[in-house]
N, C-alpha and C positions, 0 to 999 in steps of 0.2 A: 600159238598166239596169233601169228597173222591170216590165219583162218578165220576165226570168231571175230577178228575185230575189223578184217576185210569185208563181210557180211553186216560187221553194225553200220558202218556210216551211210550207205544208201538208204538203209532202212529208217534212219531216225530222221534224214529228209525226208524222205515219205511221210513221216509223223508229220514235221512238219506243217504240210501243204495238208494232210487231214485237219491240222488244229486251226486254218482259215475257213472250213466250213460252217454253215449255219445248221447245228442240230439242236436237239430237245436235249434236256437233262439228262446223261442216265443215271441211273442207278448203283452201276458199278464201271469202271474205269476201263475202257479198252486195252488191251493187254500193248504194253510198250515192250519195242527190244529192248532186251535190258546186255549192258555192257561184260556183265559180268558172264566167265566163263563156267562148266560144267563144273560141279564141286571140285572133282579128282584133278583138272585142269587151275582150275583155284589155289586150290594148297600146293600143286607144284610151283607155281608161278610166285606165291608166297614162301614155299621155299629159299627158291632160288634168290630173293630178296633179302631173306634172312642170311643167307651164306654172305651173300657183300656185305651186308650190315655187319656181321660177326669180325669182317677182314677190317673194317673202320676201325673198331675198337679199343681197341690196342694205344692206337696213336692218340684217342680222346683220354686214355685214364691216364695217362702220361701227362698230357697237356694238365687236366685238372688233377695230377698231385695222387690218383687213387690208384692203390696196390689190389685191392680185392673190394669187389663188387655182388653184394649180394642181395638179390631179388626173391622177396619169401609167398611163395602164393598159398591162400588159406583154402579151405574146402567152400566150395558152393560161394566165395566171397574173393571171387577172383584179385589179383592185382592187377591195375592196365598198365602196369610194364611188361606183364608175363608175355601179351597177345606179340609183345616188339623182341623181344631178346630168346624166346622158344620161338618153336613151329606150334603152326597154328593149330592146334588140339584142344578139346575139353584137360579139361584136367581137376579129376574129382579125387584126388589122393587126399589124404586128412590135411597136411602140410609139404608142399612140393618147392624145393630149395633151390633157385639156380644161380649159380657163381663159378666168375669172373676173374680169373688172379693173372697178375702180372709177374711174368715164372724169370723175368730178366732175358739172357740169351737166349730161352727155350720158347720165348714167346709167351702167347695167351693160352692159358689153360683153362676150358670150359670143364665143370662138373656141375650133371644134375644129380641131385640126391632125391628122388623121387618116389622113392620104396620098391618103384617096380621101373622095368627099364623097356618101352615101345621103342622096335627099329624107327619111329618116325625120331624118338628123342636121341636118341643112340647117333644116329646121324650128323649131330651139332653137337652132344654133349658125350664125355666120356662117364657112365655109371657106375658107381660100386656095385659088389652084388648086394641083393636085395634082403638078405640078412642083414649086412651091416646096418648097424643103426646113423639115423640122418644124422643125429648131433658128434656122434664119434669120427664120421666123416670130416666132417666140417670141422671138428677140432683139429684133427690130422693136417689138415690142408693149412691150415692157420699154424702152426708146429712145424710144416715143412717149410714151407714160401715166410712166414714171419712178417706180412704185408704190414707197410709204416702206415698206411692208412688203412680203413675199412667204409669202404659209403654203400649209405643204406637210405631209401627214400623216406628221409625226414625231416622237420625244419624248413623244408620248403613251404613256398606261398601258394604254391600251387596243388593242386589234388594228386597230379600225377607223379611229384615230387614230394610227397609227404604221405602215401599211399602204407608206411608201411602199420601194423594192427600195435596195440601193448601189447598183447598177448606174442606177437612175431617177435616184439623186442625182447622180453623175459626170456625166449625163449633161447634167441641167439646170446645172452647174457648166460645163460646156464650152459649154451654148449662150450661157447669159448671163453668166460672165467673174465673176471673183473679186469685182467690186463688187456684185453683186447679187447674190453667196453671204453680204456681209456683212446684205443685210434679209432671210433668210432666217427665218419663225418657225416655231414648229409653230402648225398650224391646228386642234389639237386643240380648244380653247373654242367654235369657229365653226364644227365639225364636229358636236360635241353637241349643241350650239342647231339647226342643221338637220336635224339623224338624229331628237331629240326635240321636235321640233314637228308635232304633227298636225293635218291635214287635214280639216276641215267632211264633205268628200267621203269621206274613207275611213272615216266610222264606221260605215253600214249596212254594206258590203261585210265591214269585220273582224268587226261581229255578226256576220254572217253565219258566217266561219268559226266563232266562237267559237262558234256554237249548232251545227256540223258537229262540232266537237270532241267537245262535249258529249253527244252521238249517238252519235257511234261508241265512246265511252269507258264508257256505258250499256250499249251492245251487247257489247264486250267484255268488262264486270263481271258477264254476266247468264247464263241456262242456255243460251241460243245458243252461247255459248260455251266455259262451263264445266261439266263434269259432274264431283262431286266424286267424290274417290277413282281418277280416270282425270289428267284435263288436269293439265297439266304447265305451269310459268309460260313457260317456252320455246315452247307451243304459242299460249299468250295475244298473247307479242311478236310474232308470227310471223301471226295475224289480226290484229293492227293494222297490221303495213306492208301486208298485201294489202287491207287496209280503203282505205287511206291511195291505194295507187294506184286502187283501184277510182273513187276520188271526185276523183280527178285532182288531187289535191294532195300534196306533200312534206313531210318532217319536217325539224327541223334538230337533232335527238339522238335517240339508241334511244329507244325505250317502254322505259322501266323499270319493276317490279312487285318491290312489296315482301309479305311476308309474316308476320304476325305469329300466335305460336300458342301456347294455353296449355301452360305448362312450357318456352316455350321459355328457351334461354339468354340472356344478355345480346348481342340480335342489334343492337349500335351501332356505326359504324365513321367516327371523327372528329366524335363527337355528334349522327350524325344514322343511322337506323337502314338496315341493310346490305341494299345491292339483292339480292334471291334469286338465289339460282343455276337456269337455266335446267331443272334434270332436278327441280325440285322438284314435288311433286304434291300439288296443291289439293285439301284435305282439309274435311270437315264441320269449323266450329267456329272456320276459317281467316278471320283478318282479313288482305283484301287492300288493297293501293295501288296505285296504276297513276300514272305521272309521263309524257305525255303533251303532243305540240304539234303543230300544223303548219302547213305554209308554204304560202301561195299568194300572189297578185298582192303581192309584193313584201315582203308582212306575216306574221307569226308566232303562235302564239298559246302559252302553257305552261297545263297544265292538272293535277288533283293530285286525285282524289277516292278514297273509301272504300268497299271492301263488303265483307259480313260472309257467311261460307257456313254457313246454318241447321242446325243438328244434328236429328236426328228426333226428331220431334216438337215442335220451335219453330217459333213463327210470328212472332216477332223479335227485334234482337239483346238481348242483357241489358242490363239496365239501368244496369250501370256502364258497360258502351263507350257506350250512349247519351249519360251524364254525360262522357265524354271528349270527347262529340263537340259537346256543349254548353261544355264548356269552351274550344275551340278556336273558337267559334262568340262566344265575348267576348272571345277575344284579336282574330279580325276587326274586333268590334264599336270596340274602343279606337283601334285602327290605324286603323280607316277613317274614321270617322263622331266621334270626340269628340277626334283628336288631328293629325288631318292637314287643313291649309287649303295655297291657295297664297298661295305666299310663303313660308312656314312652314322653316324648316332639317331636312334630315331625319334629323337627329341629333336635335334637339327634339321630334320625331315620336317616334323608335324610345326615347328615355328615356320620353315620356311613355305611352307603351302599354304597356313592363314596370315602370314606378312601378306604375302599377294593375293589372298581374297580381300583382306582391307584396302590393299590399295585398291581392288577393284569394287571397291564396296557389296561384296557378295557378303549373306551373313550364310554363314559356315560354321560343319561342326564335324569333324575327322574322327572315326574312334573304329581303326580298322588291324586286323588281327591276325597272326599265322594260322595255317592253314595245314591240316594234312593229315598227321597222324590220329591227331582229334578235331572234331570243326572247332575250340577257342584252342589254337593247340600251344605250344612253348615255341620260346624266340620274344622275335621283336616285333612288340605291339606299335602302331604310330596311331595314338589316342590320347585323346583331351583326359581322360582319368588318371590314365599313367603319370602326365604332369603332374593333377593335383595332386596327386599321392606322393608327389617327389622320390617318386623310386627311381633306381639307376639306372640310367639309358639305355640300354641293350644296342648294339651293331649289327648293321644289316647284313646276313649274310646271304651273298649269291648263289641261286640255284634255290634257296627257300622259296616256299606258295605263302601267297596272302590274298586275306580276302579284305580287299580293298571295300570298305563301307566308309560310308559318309552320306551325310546329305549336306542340301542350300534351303535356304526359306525365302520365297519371292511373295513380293507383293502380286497378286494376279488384277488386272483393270479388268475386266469381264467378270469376275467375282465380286466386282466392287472395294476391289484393295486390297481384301481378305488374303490372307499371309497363306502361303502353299506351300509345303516340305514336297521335296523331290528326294526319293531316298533310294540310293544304288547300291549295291557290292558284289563284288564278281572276284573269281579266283582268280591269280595273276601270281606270276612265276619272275624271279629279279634276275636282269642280265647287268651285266655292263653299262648298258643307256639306259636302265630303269627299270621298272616293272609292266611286265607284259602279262595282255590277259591271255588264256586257253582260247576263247573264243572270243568275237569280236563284240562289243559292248552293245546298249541299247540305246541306239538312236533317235527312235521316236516310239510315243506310247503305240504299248499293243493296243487295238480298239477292239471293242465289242460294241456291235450293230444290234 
């Protein structure tokens, strides 16, 4: 591990100070170091993650009330709990079963019932032989332990918590018999708590991505990639994914790029301003967005920053996007640093960072999200929707990632008053004194000359 990742960080400076150069377009994406280690070094390092994740356990189905915990993965129709509670494997069995029981003084008992049993599974889970059938398993186990609960992901509001198929459900109904469809719960609560608990181990590795993001997001806001009055935002998306494979990592949403320009119309679409259409062409004077993530060793990152394309004879942007950008840069400041602790409700949070853009008359709009295991991942959301929706406030817990999003709307005098969103969000990690980013935020717009 401190090999590869000793080798990444000088290198993605280097990117860097390439991504200030004035080149032509290309074609395809110069190859980026990419964070991520050699496969075989991959899956061990995600191993080893899964081992502490498995030692958590224990102490979350306690807290939330659950006896047995069982996770159904379907053929070709994966579940995305599977990729968090196994080791990281394909898994193309018809029906592959993994459960959770809580054995009392004996501990946590893992069994996969998987039909066939790989030393990589054999390692976390204990396997019957592969004669036995899955559902005689699983009945056995329900017959010995007698679990006063059973949760299964369902009923949740979320995808990752209601993951599991009808066909899963009938099935677990037929193996274990009407009386243990009556401790049926959802295992949504104890699905959160696990998807949002991070790992000692995985914060240098997600720096890592989050400073790859940061690279290649530079690179594609800069004359490498844009030549104004030619590139087109569809040429923009389109070096980011061959960026993306170059550096052997995935996304889990398009690149989007926004466009903002003076005179233009009212470019809003459900309060938040309208992704460009692809055949648009980036023009002097154009203020860009770029919304941006990607996936590797199991983790995600969302990324959101600004550039501004210099008109001739400017040597930087005007002094009211500046002020816009400083505006947004105090709605950060409340959010992060003077209103969020853990513990904290993050309804308490998101009132008390627009109390203080009112008093400062900044208009504001907060709708920022955990972070990690999936980029919209579980936990506590600090967003204006969540209010409407009057759902239950969730508590901040420390050591959780969020990807702090938000924008401010200023009036720009160099645009002639015309209203400018400034729109940021960057992965950030909760201490004690608040939420800390991986890397240090965006002070002023990238330009493009």
């Amino acid at each position: 591990m401190k090999r590869w990742r000793g080798v990444l960080l000088p290198a993605l400076s280097l990117g860097c100070l390439v991504a200030c150069a004035t080149a032509p377009v290309r074609d395809t994406a110069v190859p980026a170091p990419s964070p991520v280690p050699p496969p075989s070094q991959e899956r061990a390092l995600r191993e080893s993650w899964l081992k502490e994740r498995h030692g958590l356990l224990l102490d979350m189905m306690r807290r939330h009330g659950v006896g047995m915990w069982v996770v159904v993965n379907e053929e070709f129709h994966d579940d995305p709990l599977t990729a968090w509670v196994a080791p990281p494997l394909p898994y193309a069995g018809n029906r592959d079963v993994f459960v959770f029981v809580d054995a009392g003084d004996a501990g946590l008992q893992k069994v996969a019932l998987t039909g066939y049993a790989t030393e990589a599974v054999t390692r976390f889970f204990t396997s019957p032989p592969v004669e036995r059938k899955q559902a005689e398993a699983l009945a056995e186990l329900d017959a010995r332990y007698h679990p006063r609960t059973i949760a299964l992901a369902m009923d949740g509001r979320r995808g990752v918590t209601r993951s599991l198929t009808h066909d899963g459900y009938k099935w677990l109904v037929e193996a274990l018999g009407p009386t243990a469809e009556a401790r049926f719960v959802s295992a949504a609560p104890l699905i959160e708590e696990y998807l949002d608990t991070r790992l000692p181990g995985e914060f240098a590795p997600y720096r890592d991505l989050v400073v790859l993001t940061e690279s290649l997001v530079k690179r594609a806001l800069s004359n490498e990639v844009v030549v104004p009055g030619k590139t087109t935002v569809g040429e923009v998306r389109r070096w980011l994914y061959d960026a993306l494979f170059e550096a052997r990592v995935g996304t889990w949403f398009q690149p989007d790029l926004r466009v903002q320009r003076q005179g233009m119309k009212d470019g809003f679409s459900r309060g938040f301003l309208a992704v460009a259409d692809e055949a648009v062409v980036i023009q002097r004077g154009d203020l860009l967005h770029v919304d941006f993530g990607v996936t590797a060793l199991g983790l995600n990152t969302d990324w959101q920053k600004m550039a501004y394309v210099l008109k001739d004879g400017e040597q930087d942007a005007p002094e009211g996007l500046k002020r816009a950008l400083v505006n947004t840069q105090a709605l950060q400041d409340a959010l992060m640093l003077r209103a969020s602790r853990p513990g904290r409700s993050s309804a308490d949070v998101y009132d008390a960072a627009m109390a203080e853009m009112k008093e400062r008359g900044i208009e504001a709009k907060v709708y920022s999200h955990p972070l990690g295991a999936q980029g919209h991942a579980l936990g506590a959301a600090i967003d204006f929707r969540a209010a409407s929706r009057q759902e239950a406030p969730r508590v901040l817990r420390k050591g959780s990632y969020l990807a702090v999003e938000l924008n401010t709307v200023t009036p720009v005098p160099e645009w002639g008053g015309q209203k400018v969103a400034v729109m940021q969000e960057d992965p950030a990690y909760l201490t004690d004194e608040g939420w800390r980013f991986f890397v240090p935020r965006q002070d002023a717009f990238y330009l493009i000359h």
